[in-house]
C-alpha positions in Angstrom: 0.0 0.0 0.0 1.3 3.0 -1.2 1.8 6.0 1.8 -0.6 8.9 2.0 2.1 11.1 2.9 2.8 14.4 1.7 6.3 14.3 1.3 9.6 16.8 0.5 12.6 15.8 -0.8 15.7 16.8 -0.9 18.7 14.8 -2.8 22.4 15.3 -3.0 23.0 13.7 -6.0 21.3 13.0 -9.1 21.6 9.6 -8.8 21.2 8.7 -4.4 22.0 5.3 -3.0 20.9 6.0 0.5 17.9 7.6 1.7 17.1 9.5 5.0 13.5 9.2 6.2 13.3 12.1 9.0 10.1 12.6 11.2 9.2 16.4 12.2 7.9 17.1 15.9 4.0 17.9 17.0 2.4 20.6 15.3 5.4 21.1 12.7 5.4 19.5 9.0 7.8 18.4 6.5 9.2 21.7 6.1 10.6 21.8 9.5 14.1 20.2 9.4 15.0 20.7 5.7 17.4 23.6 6.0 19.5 20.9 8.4 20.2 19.0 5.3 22.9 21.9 4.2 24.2 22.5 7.3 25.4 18.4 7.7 28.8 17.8 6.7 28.1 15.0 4.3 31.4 14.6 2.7 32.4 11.4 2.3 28.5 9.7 1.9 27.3 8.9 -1.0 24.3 10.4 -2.8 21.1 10.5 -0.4 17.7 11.3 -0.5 16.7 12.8 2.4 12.3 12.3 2.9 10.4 14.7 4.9 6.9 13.2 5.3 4.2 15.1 7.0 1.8 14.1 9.4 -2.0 14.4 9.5 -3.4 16.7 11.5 -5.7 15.5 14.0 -7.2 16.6 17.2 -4.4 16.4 19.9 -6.2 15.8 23.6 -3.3 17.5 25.5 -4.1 20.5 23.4 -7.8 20.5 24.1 -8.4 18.8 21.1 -7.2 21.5 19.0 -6.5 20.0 15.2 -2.5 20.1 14.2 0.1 18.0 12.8 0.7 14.4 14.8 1.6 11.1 13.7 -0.4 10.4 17.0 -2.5 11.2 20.0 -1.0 12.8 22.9 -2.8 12.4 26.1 -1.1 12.8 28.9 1.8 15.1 29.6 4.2 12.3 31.0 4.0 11.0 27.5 3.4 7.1 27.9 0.5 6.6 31.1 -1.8 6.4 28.2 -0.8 5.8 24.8 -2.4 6.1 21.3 -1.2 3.3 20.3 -3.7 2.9 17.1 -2.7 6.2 16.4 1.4 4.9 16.9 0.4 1.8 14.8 -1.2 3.8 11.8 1.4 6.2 11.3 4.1 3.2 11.7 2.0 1.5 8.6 2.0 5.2 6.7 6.1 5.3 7.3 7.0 1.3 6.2 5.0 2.5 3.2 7.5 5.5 2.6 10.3 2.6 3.6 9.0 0.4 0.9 8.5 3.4 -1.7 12.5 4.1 -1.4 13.1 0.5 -1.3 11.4 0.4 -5.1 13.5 3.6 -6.3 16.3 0.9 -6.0 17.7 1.9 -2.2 18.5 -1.0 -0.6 17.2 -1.0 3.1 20.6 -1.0 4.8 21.1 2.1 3.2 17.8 4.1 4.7 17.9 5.6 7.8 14.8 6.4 10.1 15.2 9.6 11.6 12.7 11.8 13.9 12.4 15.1 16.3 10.3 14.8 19.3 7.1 12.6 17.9 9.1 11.6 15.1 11.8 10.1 17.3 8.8 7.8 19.1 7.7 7.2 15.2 11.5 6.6 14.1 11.3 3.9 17.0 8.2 2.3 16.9 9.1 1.7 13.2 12.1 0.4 13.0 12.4 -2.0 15.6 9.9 -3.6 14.3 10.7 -3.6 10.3 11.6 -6.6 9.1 14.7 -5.6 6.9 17.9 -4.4 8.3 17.9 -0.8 8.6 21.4 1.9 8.0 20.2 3.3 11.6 18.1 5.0 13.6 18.3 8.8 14.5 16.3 9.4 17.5 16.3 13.5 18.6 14.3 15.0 22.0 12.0 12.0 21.9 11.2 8.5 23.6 10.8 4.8 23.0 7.0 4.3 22.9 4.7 1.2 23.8 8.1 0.5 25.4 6.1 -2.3 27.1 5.7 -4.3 24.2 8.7 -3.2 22.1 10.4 -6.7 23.3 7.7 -9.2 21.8 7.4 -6.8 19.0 10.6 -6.1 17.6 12.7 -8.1 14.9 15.5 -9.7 14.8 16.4 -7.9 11.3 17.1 -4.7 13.4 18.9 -5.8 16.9 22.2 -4.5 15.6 21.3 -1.4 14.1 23.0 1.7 15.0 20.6 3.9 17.2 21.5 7.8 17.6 20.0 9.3 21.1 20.1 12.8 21.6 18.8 15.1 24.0 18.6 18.4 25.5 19.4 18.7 29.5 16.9 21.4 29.7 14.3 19.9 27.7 11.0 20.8 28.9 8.7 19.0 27.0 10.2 15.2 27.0 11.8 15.5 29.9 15.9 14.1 29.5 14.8 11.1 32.7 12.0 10.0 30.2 14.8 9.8 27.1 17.5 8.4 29.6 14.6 5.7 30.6 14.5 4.9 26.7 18.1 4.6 26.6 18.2 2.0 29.4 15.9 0.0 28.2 17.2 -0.6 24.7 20.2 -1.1 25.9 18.9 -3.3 28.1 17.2 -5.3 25.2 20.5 -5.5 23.5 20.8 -2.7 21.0 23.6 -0.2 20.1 22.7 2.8 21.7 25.0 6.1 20.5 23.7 8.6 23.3 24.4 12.3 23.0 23.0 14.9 25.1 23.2 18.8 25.2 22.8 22.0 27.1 19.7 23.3 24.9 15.6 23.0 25.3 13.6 21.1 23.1 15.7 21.9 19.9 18.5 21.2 17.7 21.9 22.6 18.0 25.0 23.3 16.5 26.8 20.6 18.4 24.5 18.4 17.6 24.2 18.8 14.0 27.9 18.4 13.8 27.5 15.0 15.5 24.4 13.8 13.6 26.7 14.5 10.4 29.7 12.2 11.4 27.1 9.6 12.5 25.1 9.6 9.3 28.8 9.2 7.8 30.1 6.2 9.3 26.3 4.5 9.1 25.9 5.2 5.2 29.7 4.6 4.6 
């Protein structure tokens, strides 16, 4: 099934061999992280196609039900109490769709890479441990493991030694750094490779960080 996704794209060569699926936040779209793309040092990688999907908007409960960009209901403010999880599991569907799409373009699936802010971290998550191919990596920014109850019956084997990039601000307000360092724990726990970064900024992207999602995407897409 073909994803319903609004998508921008963004290539560095005419002729990619990797692709870069990234996942905005709540209430942004696919615009959000595409002046990143120039400001990675990508030399060295070969041609990628970086994917900016956007989400649906929908009705988000923690914002009074006011309608916005989400790949999923939020409804509590400690994130995971209660989950959406058919809201997690549709959007998961929409971005193993995109997966697939890039996959027929001729990308094998070692060379994508699941990326996501915030939401799109959970989204990055909840997607690739569970795909069934191997995966380049994950790139998991300000966010948190989700349904992290189930994630060990649910995840495949395919992806148990796929690199995972964790970042996250120390003064983040919104996912708070004990819920991300929870997340970290427990994958590692589980037995995957766990990069973890973390930064003296909010609920953002910064320059360090940028500089260190550009040597990882490097030694992942080598």
């Amino acid at each position: 099934m073909p994803s319903t996704l609004e998508t921008l794209e963004i290539a560095t060569s005419e002729t990619p061999t990797a692709a870069v699926i990234w996942m905005h936040g709540l209430g942004a779209d696919g615009s959000d992280f595409v002046p990143i793309v120039k400001e990675l040092d990508l030399d060295g990688c070969p041609g990628i196609r970086f994917v900016f999907p956007s989400a649906p908007a929908i009705p988000v409960t923690i914002n009074n039900g006011y309608v916005m960009p989400a790949w999923y209901d939020i409804l509590t403010t400690d994130l995971i109490r209660r989950e959406d999880e058919a809201g997690l599991r549709k959007s998961q569907i929409e971005i193993e769709a995109l997966i697939a799409q890039q996959i027929a373009l001729g990308i094998a699936a070692d060379k994508i890479v699941i990326a996501g802010f915030s939401q799109g971290c959970a989204m990055a998550l909840q997607t690739g441990l569970r795909y069934p191919q191997k995966l380049a990596g994950l790139m998991c920014l300000s966010g948190y493991l989700p349904l992290s109850d189930k994630t060990a019956a649910e995840r495949h084997a395919a992806n148990q030694h796929t690199p995972i990039f964790q970042a996250h601000g120390r003064g983040d307000p919104v996912v708070l750094i004990d819920r991300a360092e929870k997340s970290r724990d427990l994958l590692a726990q589980l037995g995957y490779q766990v990069e973890w970064h973390e930064y003296m900024m909010p609920h953002s992207v910064c320059a360090e960080e940028v500089a260190d999602i550009g040597n990882w995407l490097r030694r992942v897409l080598a």
